[in-house]
N, C-alpha and C positions, 0 to 999 in steps of 0.2 A: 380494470383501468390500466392502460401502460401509459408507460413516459416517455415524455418526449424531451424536445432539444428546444433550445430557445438563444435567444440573439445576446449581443454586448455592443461593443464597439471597439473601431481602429482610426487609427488616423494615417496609416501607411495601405494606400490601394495598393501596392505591389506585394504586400505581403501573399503567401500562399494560402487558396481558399480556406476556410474553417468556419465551421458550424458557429461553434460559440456552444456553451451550454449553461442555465441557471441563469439567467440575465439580472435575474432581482432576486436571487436568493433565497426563496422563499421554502425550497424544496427539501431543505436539510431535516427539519423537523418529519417527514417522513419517510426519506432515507431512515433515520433512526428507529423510528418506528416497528418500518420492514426487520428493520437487524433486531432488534428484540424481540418481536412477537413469533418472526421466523426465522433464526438464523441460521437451518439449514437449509435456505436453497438461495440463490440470487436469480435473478430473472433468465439469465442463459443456461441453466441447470436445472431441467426440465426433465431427467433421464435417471430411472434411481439405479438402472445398471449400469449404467457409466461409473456410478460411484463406486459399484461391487468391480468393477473389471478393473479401476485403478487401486483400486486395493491388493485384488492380484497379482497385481503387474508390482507394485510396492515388494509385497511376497519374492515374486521372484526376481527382483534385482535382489534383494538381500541374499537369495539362495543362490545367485551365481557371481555375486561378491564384485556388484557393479555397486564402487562408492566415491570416486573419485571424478573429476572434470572426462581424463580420457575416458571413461566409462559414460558418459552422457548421451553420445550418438549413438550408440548401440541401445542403448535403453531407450532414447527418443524414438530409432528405426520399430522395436518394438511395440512401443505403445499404438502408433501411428498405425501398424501392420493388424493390431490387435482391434482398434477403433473401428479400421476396415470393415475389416470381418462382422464386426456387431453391426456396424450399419448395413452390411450388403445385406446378413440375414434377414434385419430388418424391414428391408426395403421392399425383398421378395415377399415374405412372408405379410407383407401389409398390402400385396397389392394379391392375394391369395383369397380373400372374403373370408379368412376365417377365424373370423370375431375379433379380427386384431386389433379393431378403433375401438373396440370395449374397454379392453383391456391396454393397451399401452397411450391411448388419449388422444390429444387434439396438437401435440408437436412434432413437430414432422423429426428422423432419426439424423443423428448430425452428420454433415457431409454426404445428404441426399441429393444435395444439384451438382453432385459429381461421379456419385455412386449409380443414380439411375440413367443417366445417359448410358453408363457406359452398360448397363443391362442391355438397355434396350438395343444398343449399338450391336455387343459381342454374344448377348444373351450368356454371358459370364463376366465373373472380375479378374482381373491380374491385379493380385493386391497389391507386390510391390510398387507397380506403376502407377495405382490409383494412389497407394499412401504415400506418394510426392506428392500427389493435387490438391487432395480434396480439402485439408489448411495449408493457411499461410504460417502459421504460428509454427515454430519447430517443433514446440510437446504436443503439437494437434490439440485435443479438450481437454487434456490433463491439466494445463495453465489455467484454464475457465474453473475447474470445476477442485481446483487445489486448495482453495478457501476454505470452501463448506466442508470437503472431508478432512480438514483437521479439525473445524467444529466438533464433526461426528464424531474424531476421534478412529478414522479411517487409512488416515497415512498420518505425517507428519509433515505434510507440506514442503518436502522439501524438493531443488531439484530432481534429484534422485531420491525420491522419496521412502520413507523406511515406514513398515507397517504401522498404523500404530494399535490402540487396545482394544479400539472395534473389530479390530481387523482376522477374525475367525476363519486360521487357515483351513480348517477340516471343511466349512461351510461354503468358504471361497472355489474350493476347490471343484466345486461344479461348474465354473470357466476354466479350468484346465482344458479342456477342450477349441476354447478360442484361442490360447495361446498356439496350441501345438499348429490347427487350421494354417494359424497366420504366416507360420513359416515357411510352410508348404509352395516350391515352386510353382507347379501347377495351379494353370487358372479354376477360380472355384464356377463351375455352371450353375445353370439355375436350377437344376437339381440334384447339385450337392448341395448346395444354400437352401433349396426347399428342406432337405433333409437333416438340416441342422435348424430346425424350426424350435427348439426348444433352448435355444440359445438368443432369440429376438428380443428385443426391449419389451414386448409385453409377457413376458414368458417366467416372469423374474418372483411374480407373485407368490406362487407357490412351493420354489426352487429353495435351496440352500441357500443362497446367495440373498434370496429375496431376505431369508431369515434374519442375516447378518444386518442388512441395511436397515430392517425395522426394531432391528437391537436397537443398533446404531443412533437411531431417531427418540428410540422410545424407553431403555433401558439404565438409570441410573450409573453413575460410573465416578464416584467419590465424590470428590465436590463442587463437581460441573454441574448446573442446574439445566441446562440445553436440553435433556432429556423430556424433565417435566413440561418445560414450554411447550414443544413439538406437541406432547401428550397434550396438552390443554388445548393450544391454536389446534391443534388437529378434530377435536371431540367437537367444538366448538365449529369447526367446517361441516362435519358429520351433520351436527343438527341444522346447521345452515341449509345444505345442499338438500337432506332427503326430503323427497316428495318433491319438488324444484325439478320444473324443464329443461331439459339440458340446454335444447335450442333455444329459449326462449328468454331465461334471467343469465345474465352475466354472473360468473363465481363471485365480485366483489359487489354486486348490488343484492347479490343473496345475502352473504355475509352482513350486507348494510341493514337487511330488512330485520333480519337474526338479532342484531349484538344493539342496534341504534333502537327500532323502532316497535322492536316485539311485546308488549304488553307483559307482566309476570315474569318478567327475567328471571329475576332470583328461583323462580320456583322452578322456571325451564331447565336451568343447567346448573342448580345446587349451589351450595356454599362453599363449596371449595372450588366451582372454576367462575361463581358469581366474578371477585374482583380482576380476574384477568379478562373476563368477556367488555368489562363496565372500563378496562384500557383499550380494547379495539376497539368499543367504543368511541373515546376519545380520539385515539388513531384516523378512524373511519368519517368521523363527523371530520374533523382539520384538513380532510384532504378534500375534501368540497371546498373549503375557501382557497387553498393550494389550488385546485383545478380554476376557482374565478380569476386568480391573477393572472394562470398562462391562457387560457381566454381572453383577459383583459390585454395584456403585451400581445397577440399574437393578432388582436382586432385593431388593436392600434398602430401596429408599426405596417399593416395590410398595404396602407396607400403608397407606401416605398417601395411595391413592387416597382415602380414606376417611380422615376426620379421626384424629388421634392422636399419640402420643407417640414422642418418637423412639428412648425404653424400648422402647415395644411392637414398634417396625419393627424392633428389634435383637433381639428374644426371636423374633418369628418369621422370623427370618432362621437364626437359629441351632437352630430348634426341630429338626428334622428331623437334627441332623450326630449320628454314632455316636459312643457311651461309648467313648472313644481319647483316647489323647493326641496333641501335634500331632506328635511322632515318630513313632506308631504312623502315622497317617491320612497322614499328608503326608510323610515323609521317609522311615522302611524300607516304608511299603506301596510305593512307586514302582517299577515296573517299569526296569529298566535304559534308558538313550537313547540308547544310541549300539552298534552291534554289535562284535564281536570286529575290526577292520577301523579301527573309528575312526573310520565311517559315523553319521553321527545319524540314530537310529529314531526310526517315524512316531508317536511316542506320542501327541502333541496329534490325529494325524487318531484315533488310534482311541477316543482320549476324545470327540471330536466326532462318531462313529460312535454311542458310547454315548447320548450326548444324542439323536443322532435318533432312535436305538430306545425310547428311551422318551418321547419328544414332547416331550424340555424338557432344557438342562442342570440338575442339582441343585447345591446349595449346595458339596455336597462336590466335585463334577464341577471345579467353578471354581477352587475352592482349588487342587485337584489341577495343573490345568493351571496356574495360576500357580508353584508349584511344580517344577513338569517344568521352566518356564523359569529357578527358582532353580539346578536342579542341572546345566540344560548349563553352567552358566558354567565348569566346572572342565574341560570336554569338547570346549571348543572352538578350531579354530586361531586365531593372533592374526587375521587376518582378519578370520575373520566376529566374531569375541569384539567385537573393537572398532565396527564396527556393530549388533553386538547392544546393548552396551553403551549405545552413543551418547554425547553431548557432556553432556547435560543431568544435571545435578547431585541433582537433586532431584522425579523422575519417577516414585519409587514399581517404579524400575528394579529387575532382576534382583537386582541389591546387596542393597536396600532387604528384600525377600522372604527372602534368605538370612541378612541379619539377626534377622528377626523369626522364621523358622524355629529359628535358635541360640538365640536368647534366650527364648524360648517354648514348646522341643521337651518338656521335661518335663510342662506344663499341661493338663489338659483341655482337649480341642480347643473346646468352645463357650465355654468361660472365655477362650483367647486370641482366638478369632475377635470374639467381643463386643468385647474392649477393640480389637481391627482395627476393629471397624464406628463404635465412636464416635470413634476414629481419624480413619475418612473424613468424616463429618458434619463433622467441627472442619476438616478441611484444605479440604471445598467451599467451606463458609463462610468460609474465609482468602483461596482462590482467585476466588471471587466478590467480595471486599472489595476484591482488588488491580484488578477491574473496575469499580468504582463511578464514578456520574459523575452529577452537576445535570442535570436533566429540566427544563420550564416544568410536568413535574408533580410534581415534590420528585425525593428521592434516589432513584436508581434501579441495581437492582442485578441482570443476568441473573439469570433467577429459571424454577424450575418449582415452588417450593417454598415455599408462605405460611402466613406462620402465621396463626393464628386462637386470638387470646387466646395459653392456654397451650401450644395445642396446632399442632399442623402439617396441610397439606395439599398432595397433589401437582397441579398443574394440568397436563393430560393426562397423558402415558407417555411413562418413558423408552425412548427406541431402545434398540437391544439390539446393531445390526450392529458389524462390525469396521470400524477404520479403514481408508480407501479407498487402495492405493499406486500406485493410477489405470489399473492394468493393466486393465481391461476398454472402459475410454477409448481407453489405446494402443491395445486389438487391434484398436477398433472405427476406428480413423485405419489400421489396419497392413492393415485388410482393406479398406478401399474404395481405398487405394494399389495394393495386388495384393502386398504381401509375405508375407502370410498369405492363407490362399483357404479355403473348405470348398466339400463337394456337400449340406449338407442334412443327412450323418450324420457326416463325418469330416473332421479340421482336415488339411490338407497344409501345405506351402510353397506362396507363392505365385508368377506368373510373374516377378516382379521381387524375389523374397528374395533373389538372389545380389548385389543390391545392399547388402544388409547388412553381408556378410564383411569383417569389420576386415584 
């Protein structure tokens, strides 16, 4: 599932365009989620040698005694110079057929829509002139990816970064070789880049460097628990993925079928990683009612494409729900969710089956699913209850839903859902109010949403995705390590999964 953007409001049309993001809030509870169950990768860190080559590069700024402001351009030139090079390798060696999608995954190498042009242009790089282009950012991915490697324990975050305890220079040192390339005036051809094929993003598995990174992830280091988590969420992918299509189930609906709805848990993945699987659980279940609110906002504010009233977005939002009450439609139509066992059934997948077969969720489709996640609460072990739940007070959580279910169940269901929709309107526009801030072009307030006179309009489209719990980032770090592997049709364990086992 990735994440999407979503709308607020302004009341200044001249402000400069902006998205807007979180409109109603709802998405913090899996934010958190992601950061605990994975907190080594975030969704733009999809590379486990990017992590090794900034650790390097960490290495030798200390070894050439870059520690100061005037030392930062020199050290930015090289990181940049150094990125190059891994991508161009990359780039070549991916478009070579040789085995490289096995092994380095389904993310394309960073600064590929700048690196392959110029292949195909010069049928070589000139690094220094590409590593002006290919970011905007001055550290290039070092800024992106500087988070997670002080999780690891990889650098220490800093601008100039200083190694940190992960940081295995005998191991590392099998990117020495990138470094030296990147200096090199001389444009690289495509067959010097072929010839450094063992320096690519998927190349990392079985290298030294790869070693370091699955330390990194997987190895104890005083009183940092990071380690064990990885190990857990990662074992916990393993049994997820193998045997599983590649083309066919999505990493997070694997995951969902695994940790939600697999029959004998405890027996599947033991006692010691049972209570962490029974919190992805929780995790996993909440982001189905998360995914029916930005559904629900992004079906609603739809008629704003087009100028208008935020009456009219709420009549056609509601046009189409059946002569029911909201007891009829959303509380006794509900299929049972959990079976005779005490197992939670798959009912959000087969409402999300129904939306496929007809090429769109429905209005009711949504409610529905929010719903399904009002009625586990009474269903669930404390466990997962309390990640489902989460911390946050005021999320529009499962609570929230079961409230409004009680106090509403007697109503027409388009009489209650109406006063829900102008519900949301009032809460984006609170939530966007607690974001406002002084521009040098007056007030300014994340916005997709302007008015015009009396009336409103949406600038572009809301996303529709589910929030991201980064699981397709991990698999794609899980698989170019070797803990996860596939042939093309089917996920296995990888050569190095047994490094997982807590």
């Amino acid at each position: 599932m990735t994440a999407m953007q979503g709308p607020a409001w302004t009341l200044k049309p001249d402000t400069p365009e902006d998205t807007g993001r979180q409109p109603l809030a709802v998405e913090t509870v899996i934010g958190t989620h992601a950061a605990g169950l994975i907190p080594g990768v975030i969704t733009t860190t999809p590379h486990a040698r990017y992590l090794a080559l900034h650790a390097r590069l960490a290495i030798e700024a200390q070894r050439r005694g870059w520690t100061n402001k005037a030392d930062l351009g020199q050290f930015r030139a090289l990181v940049r110079r150094a990125e190059v090079v891994l991508g161009a390798v990359s780039v070549t060696h991916g478009e070579s057929g040789d085995d490289h999608h096995l092994r380095a995954g389904s993310f394309g190498s960073h600064g590929v829509n700048t690196i392959r042009p110029e292949l195909d242009r010069q049928r070589a790089v000139e690094v220094g002139r590409v590593a002006d282009a290919y970011s905007r950012v001055p550290g290039g991915y070092l800024q992106t990816y500087a988070g997670i490697e002080t999780v690891l324990g990889l650098t220490d975050g800093g601008r100039i970064p200083l190694p940190g305890p992960a940081a295995d220079a005998d191991q590392l040192a099998a990117l020495d070789e990138v470094l030296s390339v990147s200096e090199r005036e001389k444009p690289l051809s495509v067959a010097d880049l072929g010839a450094l094929r063992h320096l690519c993003v998927c190349a990392i598995g079985d290298a030294p460097d790869g070693t370091c990174v699955r330390n990194a992830y997987f190895v104890d280091r005083g009183h940092l628990d990071y380690a064990r988590t990885h190990r857990r969420s990662a074992a916990l992918l393993v049994g997820a993925l193998t045997g599983e299509q590649v083309e066919v189930e999505s990493i997070d609906m694997s995951m969902d079928r695994w940790c939600c709805f697999r029959p004998g848990l405890l027996e599947l993945v033991g006692e010691d990683l049972h209570p962490h699987a029974l919190v992805w659980r929780g995790a996993l279940l909440r982001n189905w009612s998360v995914w029916a609110w930005r559904l629900i906002w992004a079906r609603l504010v739809s008629p704003l494409s087009s100028t208008g009233t935020l009456e009219q977005a709420i009549a056609e939002f509601v046009r189409a729900l059946p002569d029911a009450t909201v007891r009829e439609a959303l509380i006794d139509g509900l299929p049972p969710v959990i079976d005779h066992a005490g197992t939670p059934l798959p009912v959000e997948h087969d409402l999300y089956e129904e939306a496929l077969d007809a090429d769109d969720w429905t209005v009711l489709g949504m409610l529905r699913l929010l719903a399904v996640g009002a009625r586990r609460l009474d269903h669930l072990d404390p466990v997962t209850r309390d990640a489902f739940v989460g911390t946050f007070s005021d999320d529009l959580g499962p609570g929230y839903v079961v409230a409004w279910l009680d106090r509403d169940a007697e109503r027409p269901l388009a009489d209650a859902v109406s006063d829900l929709a102008a519900a949301l309107f009032h809460r984006a526009e609170s939530v966007s109010r607690q974001k406002m801030q002084w521009t040098r072009y007056g007030l300014r307030l994340p916005t997709r949403l302007r008015r015009v006179g009396d009336r409103w309009r949406l600038e572009g489209r809301e996303g529709r995705g589910a929030v991201s719990l980064r699981l397709p980032t991990f698999t794609n770090v899980m698989q170019q390590l070797g803990v996860v592997a596939h042939d093309g049709g089917t996920w296995r364990p990888g050569r190095h999964a047994t490094e997982v086992k807590s």
